[in-house]
Backbone atoms as SQL, in Angstrom:
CREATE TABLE atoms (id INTEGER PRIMARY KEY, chain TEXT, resi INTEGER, resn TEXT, atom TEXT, x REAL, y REAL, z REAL);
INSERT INTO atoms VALUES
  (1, 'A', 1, 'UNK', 'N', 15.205, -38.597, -63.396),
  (2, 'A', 1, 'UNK', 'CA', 15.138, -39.689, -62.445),
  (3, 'A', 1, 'UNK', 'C', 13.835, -40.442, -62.670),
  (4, 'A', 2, 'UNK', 'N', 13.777, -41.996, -62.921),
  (5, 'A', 2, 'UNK', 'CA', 12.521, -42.674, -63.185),
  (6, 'A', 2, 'UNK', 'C', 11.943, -42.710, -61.540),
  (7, 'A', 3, 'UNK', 'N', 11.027, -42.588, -62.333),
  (8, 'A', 3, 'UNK', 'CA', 9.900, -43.203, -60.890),
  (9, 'A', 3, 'UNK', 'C', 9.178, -44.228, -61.249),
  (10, 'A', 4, 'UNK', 'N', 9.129, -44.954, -60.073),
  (11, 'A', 4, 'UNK', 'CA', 7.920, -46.337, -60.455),
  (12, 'A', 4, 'UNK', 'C', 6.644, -46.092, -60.023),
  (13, 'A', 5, 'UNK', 'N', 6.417, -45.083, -59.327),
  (14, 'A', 5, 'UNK', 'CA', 4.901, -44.992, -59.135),
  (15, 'A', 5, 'UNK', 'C', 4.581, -43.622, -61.051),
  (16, 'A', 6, 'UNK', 'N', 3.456, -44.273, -61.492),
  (17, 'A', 6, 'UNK', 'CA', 3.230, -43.560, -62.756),
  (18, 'A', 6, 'UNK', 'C', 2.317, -42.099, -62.732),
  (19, 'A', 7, 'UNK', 'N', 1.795, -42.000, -61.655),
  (20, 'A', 7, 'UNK', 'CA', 1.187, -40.543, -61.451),
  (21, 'A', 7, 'UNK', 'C', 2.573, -39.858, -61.339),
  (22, 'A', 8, 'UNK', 'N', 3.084, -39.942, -60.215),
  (23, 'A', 8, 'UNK', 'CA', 4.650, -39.112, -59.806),
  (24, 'A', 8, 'UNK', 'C', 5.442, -38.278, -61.107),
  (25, 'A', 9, 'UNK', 'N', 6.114, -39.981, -62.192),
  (26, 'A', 9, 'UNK', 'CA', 6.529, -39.727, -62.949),
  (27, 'A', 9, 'UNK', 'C', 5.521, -38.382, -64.310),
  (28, 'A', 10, 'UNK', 'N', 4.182, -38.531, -64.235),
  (29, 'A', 10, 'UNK', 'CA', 3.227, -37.607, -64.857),
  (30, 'A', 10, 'UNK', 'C', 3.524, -36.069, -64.468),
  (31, 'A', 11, 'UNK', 'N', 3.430, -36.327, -63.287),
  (32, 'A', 11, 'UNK', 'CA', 3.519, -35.333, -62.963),
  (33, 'A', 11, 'UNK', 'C', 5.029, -34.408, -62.698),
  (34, 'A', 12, 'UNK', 'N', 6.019, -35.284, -62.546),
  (35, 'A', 12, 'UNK', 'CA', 7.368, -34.620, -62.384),
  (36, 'A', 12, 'UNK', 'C', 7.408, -33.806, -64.394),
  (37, 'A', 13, 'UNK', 'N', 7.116, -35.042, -65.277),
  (38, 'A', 13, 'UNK', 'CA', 7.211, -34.592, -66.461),
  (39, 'A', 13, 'UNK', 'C', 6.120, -32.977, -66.634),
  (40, 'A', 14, 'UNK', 'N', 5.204, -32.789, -66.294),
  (41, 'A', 14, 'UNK', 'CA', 4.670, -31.892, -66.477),
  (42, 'A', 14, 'UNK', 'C', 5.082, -30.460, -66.417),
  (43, 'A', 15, 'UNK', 'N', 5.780, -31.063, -65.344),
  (44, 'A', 15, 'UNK', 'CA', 6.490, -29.695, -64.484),
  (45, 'A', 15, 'UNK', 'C', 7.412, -28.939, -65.298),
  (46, 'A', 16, 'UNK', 'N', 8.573, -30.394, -65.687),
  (47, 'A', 16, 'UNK', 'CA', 8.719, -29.894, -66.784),
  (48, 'A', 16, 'UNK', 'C', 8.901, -29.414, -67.479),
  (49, 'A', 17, 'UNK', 'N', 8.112, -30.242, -68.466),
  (50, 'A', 17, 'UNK', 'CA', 7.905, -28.969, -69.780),
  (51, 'A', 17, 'UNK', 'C', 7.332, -27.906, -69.381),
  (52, 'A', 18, 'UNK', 'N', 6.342, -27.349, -68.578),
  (53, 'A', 18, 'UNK', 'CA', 5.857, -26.551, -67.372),
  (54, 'A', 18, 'UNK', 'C', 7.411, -25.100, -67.629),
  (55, 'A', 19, 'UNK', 'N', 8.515, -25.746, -67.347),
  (56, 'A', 19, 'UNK', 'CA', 9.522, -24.716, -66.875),
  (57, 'A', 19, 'UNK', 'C', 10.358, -24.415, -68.406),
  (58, 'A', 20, 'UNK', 'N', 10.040, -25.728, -69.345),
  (59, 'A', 20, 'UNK', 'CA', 10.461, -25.434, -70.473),
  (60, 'A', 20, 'UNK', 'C', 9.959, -23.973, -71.038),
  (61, 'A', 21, 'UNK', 'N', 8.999, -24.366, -71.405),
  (62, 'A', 21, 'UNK', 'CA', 7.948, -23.599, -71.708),
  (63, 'A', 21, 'UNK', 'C', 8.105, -22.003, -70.925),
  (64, 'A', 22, 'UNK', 'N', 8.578, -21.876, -70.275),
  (65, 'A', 22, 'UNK', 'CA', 8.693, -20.736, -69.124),
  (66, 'A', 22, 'UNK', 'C', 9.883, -20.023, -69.860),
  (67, 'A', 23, 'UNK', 'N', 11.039, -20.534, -69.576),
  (68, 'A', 23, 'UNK', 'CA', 12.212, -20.399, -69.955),
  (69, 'A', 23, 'UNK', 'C', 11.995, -20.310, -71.381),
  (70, 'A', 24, 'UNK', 'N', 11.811, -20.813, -72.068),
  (71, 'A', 24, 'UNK', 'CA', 11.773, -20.670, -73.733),
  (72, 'A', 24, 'UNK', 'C', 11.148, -18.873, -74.075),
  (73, 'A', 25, 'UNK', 'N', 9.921, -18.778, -73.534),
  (74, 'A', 25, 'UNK', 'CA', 9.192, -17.670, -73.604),
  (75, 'A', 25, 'UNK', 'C', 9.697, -16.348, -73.045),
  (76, 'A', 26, 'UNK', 'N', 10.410, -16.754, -71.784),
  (77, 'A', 26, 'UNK', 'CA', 11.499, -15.505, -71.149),
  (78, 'A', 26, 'UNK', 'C', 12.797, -15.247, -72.057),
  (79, 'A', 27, 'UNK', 'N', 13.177, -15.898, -72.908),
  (80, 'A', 27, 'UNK', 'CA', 14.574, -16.066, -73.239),
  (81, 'A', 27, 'UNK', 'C', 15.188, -15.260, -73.940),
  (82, 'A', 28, 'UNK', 'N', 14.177, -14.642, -75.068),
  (83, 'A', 28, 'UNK', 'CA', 14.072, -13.145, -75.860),
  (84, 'A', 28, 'UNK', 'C', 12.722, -12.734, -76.248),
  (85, 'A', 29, 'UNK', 'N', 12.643, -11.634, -76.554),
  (86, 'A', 29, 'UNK', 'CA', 11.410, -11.219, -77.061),
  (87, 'A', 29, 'UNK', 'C', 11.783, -10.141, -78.366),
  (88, 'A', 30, 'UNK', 'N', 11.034, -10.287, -79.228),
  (89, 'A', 30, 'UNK', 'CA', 10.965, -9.484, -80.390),
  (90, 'A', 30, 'UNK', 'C', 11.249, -8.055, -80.166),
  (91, 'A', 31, 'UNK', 'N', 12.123, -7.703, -80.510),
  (92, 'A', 31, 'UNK', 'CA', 12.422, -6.043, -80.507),
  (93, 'A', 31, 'UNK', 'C', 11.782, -5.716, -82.168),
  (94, 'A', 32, 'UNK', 'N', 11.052, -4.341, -81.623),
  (95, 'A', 32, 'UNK', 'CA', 10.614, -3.833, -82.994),
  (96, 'A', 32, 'UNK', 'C', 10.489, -2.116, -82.668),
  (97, 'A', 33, 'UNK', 'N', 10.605, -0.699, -83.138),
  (98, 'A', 33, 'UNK', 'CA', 10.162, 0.206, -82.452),
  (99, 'A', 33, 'UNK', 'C', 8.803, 0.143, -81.755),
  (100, 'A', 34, 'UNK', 'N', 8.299, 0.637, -81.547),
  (101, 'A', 34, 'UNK', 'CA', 6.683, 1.096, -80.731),
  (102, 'A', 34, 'UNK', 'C', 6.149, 1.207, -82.066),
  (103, 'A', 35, 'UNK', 'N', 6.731, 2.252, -82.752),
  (104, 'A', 35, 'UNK', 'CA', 5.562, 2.920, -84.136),
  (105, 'A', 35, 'UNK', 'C', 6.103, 2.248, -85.251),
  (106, 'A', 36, 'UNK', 'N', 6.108, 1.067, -84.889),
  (107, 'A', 36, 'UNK', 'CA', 6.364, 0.410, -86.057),
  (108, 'A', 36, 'UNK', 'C', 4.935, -0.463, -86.545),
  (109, 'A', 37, 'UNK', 'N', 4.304, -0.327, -87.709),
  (110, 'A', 37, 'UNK', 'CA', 3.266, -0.708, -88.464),
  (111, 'A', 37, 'UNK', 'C', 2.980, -1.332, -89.534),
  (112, 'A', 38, 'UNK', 'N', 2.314, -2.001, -89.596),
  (113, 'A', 38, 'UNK', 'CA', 1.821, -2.556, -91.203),
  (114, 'A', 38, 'UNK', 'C', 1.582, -2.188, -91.685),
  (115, 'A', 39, 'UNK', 'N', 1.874, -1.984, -92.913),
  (116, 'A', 39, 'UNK', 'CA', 0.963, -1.099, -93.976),
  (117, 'A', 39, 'UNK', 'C', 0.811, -2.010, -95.685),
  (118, 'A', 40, 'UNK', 'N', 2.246, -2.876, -95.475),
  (119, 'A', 40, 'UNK', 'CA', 1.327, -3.696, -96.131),
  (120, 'A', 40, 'UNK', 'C', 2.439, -4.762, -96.349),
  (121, 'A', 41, 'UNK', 'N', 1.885, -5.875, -97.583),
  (122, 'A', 41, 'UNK', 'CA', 2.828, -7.046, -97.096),
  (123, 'A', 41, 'UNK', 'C', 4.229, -7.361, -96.953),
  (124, 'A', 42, 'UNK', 'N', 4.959, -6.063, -97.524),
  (125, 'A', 42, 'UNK', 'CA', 6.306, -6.269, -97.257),
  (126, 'A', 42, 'UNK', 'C', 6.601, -5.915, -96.139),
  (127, 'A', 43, 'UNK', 'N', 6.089, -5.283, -95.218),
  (128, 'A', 43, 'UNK', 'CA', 6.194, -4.688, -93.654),
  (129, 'A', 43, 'UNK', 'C', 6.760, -6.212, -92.858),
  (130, 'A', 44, 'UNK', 'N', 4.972, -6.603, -93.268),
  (131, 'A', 44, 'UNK', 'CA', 4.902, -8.741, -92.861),
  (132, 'A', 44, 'UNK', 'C', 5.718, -9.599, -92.915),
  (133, 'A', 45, 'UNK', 'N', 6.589, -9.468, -94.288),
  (134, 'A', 45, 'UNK', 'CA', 7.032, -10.792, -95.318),
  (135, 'A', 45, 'UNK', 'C', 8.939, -9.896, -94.168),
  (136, 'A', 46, 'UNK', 'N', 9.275, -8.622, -93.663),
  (137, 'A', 46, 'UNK', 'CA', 10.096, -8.560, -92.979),
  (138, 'A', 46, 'UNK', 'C', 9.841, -9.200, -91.688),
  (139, 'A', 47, 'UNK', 'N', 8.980, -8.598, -91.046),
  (140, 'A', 47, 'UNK', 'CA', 8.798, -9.261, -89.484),
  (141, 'A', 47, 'UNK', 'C', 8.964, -11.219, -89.150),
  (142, 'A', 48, 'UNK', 'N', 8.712, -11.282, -90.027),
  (143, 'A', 48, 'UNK', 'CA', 8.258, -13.642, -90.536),
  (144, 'A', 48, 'UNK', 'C', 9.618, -13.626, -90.444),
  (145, 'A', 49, 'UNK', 'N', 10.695, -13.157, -91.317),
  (146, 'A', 49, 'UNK', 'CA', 11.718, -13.310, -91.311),
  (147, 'A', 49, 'UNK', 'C', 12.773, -12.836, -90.073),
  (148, 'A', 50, 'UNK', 'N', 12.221, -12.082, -89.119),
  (149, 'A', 50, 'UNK', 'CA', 13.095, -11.959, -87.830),
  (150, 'A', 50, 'UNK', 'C', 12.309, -13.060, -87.043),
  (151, 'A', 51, 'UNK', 'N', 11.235, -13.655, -87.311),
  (152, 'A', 51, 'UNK', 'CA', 10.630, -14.876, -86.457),
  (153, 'A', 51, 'UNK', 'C', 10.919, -15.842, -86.819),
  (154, 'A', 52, 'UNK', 'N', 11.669, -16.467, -88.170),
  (155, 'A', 52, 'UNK', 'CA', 12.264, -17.581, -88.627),
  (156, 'A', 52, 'UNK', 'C', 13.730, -17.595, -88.011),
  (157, 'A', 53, 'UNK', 'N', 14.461, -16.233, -87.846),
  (158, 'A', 53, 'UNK', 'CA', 15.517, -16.453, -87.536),
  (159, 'A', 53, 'UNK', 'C', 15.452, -16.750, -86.100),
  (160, 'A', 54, 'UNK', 'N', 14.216, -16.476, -85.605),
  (161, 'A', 54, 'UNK', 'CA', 14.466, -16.325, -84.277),
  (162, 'A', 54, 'UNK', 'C', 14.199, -18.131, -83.469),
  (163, 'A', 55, 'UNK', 'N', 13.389, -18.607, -84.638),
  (164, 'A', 55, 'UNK', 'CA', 12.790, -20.063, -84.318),
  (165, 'A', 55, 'UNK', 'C', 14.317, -21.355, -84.522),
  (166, 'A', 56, 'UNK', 'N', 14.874, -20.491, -85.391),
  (167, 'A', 56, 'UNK', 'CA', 16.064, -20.901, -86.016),
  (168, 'A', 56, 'UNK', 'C', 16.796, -21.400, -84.664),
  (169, 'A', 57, 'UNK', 'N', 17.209, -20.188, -84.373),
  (170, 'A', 57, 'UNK', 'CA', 17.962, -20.323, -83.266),
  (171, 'A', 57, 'UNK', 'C', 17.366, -20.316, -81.437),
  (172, 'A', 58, 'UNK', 'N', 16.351, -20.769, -81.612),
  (173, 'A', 58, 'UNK', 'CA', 15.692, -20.972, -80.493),
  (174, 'A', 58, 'UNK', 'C', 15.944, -22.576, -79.905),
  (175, 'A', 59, 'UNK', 'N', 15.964, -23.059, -78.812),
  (176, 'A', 59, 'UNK', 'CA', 16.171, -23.968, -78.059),
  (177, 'A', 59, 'UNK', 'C', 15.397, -24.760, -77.817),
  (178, 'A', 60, 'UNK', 'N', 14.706, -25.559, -78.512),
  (179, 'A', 60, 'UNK', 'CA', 13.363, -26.603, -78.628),
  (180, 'A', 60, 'UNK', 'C', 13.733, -27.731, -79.361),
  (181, 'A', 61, 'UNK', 'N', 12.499, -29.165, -79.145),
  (182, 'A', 61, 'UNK', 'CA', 12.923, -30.010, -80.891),
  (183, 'A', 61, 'UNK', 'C', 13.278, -30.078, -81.601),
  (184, 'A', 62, 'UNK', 'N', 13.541, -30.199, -82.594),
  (185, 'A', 62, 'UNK', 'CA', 13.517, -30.156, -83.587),
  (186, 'A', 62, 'UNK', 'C', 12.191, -30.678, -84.483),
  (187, 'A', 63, 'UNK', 'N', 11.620, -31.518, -84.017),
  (188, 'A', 63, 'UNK', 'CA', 10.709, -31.702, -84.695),
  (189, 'A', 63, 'UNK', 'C', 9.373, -30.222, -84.501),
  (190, 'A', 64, 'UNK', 'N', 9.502, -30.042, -83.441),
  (191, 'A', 64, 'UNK', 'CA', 8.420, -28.747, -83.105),
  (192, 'A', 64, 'UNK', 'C', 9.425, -27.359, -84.371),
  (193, 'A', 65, 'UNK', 'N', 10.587, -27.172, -83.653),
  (194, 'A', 65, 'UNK', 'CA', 11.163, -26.317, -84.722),
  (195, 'A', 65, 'UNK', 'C', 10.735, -26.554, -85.991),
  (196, 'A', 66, 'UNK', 'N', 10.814, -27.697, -86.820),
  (197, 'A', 66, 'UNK', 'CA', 10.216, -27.986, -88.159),
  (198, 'A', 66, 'UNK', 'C', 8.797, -27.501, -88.053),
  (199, 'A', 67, 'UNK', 'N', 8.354, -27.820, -87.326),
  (200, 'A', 67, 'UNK', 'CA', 6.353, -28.167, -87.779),
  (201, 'A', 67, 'UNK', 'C', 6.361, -25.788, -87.516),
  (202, 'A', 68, 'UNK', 'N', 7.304, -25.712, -86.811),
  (203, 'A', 68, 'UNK', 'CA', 7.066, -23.349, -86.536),
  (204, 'A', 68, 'UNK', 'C', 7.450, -23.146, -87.918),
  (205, 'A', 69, 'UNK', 'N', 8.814, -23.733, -88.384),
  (206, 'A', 69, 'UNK', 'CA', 9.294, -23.168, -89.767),
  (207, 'A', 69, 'UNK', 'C', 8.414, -23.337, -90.740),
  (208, 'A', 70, 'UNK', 'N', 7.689, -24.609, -91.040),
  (209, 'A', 70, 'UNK', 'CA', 6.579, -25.175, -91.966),
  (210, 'A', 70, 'UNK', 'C', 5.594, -23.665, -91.586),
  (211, 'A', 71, 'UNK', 'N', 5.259, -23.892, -91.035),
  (212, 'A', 71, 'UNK', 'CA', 3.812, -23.067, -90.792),
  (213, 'A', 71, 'UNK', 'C', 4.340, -21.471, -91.220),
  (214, 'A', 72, 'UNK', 'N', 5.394, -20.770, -90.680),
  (215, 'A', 72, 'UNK', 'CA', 6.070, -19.687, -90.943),
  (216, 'A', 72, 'UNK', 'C', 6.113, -19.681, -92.490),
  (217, 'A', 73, 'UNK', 'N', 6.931, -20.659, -93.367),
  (218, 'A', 73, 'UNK', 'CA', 7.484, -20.524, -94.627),
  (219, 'A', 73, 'UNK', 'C', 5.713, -20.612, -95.303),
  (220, 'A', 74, 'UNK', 'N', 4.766, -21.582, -94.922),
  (221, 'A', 74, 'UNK', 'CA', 3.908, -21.245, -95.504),
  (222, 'A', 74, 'UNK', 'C', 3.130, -19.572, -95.637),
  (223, 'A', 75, 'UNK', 'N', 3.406, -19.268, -94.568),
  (224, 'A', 75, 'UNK', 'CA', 2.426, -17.948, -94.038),
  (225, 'A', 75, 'UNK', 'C', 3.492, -16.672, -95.250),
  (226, 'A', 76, 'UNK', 'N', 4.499, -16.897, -95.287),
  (227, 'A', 76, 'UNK', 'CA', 5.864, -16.661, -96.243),
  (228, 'A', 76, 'UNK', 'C', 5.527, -16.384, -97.568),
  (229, 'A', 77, 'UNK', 'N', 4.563, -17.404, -97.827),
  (230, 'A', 77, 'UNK', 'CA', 4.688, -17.930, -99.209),
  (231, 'A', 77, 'UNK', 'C', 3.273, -16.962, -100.073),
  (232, 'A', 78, 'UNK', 'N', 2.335, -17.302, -98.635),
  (233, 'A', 78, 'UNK', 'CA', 0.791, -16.571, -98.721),
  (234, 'A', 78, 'UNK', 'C', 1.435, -14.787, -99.263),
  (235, 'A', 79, 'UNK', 'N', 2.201, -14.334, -98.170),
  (236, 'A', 79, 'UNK', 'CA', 2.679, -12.949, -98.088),
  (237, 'A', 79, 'UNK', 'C', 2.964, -12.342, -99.212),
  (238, 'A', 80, 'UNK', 'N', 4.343, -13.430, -100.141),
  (239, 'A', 80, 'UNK', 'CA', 4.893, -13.278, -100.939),
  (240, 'A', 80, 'UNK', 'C', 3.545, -12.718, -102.404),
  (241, 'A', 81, 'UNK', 'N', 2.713, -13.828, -102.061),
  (242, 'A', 81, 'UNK', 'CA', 2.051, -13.700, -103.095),
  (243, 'A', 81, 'UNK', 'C', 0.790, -12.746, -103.093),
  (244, 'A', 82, 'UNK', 'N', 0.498, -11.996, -102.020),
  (245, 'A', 82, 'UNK', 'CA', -0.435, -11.026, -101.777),
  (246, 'A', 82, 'UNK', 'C', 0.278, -9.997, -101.779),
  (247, 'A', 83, 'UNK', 'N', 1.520, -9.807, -101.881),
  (248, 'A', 83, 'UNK', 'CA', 2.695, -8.571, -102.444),
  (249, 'A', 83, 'UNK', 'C', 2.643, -8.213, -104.067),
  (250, 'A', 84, 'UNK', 'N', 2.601, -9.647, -104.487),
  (251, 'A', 84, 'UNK', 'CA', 2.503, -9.652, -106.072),
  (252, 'A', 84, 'UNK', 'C', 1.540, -9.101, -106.777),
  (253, 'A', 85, 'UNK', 'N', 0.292, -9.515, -106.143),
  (254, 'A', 85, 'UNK', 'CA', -0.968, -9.673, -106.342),
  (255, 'A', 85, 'UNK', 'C', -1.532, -7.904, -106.120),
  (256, 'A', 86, 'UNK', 'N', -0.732, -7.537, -105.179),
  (257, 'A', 86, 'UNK', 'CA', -1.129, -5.664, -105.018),
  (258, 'A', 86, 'UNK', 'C', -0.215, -4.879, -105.671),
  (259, 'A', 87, 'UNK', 'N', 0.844, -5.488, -105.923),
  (260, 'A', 87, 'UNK', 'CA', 1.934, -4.699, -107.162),
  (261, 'A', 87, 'UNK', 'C', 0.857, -4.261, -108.135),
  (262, 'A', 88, 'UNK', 'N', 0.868, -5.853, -108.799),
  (263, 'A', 88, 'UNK', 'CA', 0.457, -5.668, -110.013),
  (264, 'A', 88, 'UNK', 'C', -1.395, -4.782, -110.422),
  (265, 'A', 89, 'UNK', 'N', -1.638, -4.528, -108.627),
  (266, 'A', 89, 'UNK', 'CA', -3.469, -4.289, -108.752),
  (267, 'A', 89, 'UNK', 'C', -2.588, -2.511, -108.829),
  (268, 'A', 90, 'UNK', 'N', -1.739, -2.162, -107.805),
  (269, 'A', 90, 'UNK', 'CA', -0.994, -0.873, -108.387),
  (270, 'A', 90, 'UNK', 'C', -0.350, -0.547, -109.752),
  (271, 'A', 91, 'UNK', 'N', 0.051, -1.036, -110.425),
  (272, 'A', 91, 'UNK', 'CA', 0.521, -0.912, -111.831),
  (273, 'A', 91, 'UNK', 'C', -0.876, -1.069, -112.945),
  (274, 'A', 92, 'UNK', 'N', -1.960, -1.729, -112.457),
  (275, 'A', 92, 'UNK', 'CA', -3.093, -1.605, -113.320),
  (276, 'A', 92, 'UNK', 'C', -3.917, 0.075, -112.777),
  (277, 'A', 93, 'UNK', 'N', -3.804, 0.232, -111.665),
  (278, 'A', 93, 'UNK', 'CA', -4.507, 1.716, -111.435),
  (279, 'A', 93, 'UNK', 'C', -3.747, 2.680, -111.581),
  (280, 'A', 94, 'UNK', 'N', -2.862, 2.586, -111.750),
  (281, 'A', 94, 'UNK', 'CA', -1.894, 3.435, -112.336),
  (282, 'A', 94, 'UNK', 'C', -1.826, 3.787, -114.001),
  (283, 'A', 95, 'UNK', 'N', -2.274, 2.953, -114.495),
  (284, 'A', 95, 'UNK', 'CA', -2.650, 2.375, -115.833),
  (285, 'A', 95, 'UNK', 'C', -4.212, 3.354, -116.424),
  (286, 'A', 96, 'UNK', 'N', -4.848, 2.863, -115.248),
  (287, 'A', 96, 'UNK', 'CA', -6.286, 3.546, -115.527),
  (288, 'A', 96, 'UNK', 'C', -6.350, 4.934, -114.691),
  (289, 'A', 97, 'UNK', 'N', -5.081, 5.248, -114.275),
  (290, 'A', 97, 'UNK', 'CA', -5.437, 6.820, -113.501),
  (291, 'A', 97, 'UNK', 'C', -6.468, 6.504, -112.482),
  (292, 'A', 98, 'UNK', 'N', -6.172, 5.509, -111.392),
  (293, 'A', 98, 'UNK', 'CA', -7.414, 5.565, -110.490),
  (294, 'A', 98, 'UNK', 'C', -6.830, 6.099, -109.286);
C-alpha cells in the first residue's frame, strides 16, 4: 500500500524486509552431526556445496542469490585449489619419507 507521507512509507518498508529477513533465517537451518569436523579441505569443498544448494533454493532476489552463489563458487574455487595444493605437498612427503 503507497503512502504519501515519505517517513511512513520508510518505515512500513523497513519492517519489511525487517520480517523478510526473519522468515528467511527461520526457514531451515543446516543439519550436520554435532561431531562433525574439519580436517581438511574436502570436509569444506562438501559443506559449500549443501550451502549452494541451500541458497539455490532459498526464497530471496535473485540478484542477492547471484552476488551468495558468486561469493560461494569463489570460496569453491579457493578450496578446490588448497585440496590440490596439499595432495600434491602429501605425495611429495611421501616421496621424501617425511
Amino acid at each position: 500500500m503507497p503512502y504519501k507521507d515519505k517517513a511512513r512509507a520508510r518505515q512500513y518498508q523497513r519492517e519489511w524486509v525487517r520480517k523478510q529477513r526473519q522468515n528467511a533465517s527461520s526457514e531451515k537451518k543446516l543439519k550436520h552431526p554435532p561431531d562433525f569436523k574439519f580436517e581438511n579441505a574436502q570436509d569444506l569443498t562438501q559443506v559449500l556445496e549443501v550451502v549452494i544448494n541451500e541458497v539455490l533454493n532459498a526464497k530471496m532476489e535473485a540478484a542477492m542469490r547471484g552476488r551468495c552463489i558468486a561469493q560461494l563458487v569463489q570460496t569453491s574455487i579457493k578450496l578446490l585449489e588448497v585440496g590440490e595444493i596439499e595432495a600434491r605437498l602429501s605425495a611429495i612427503e611421501a616421496r621424501l619419507g617425511v
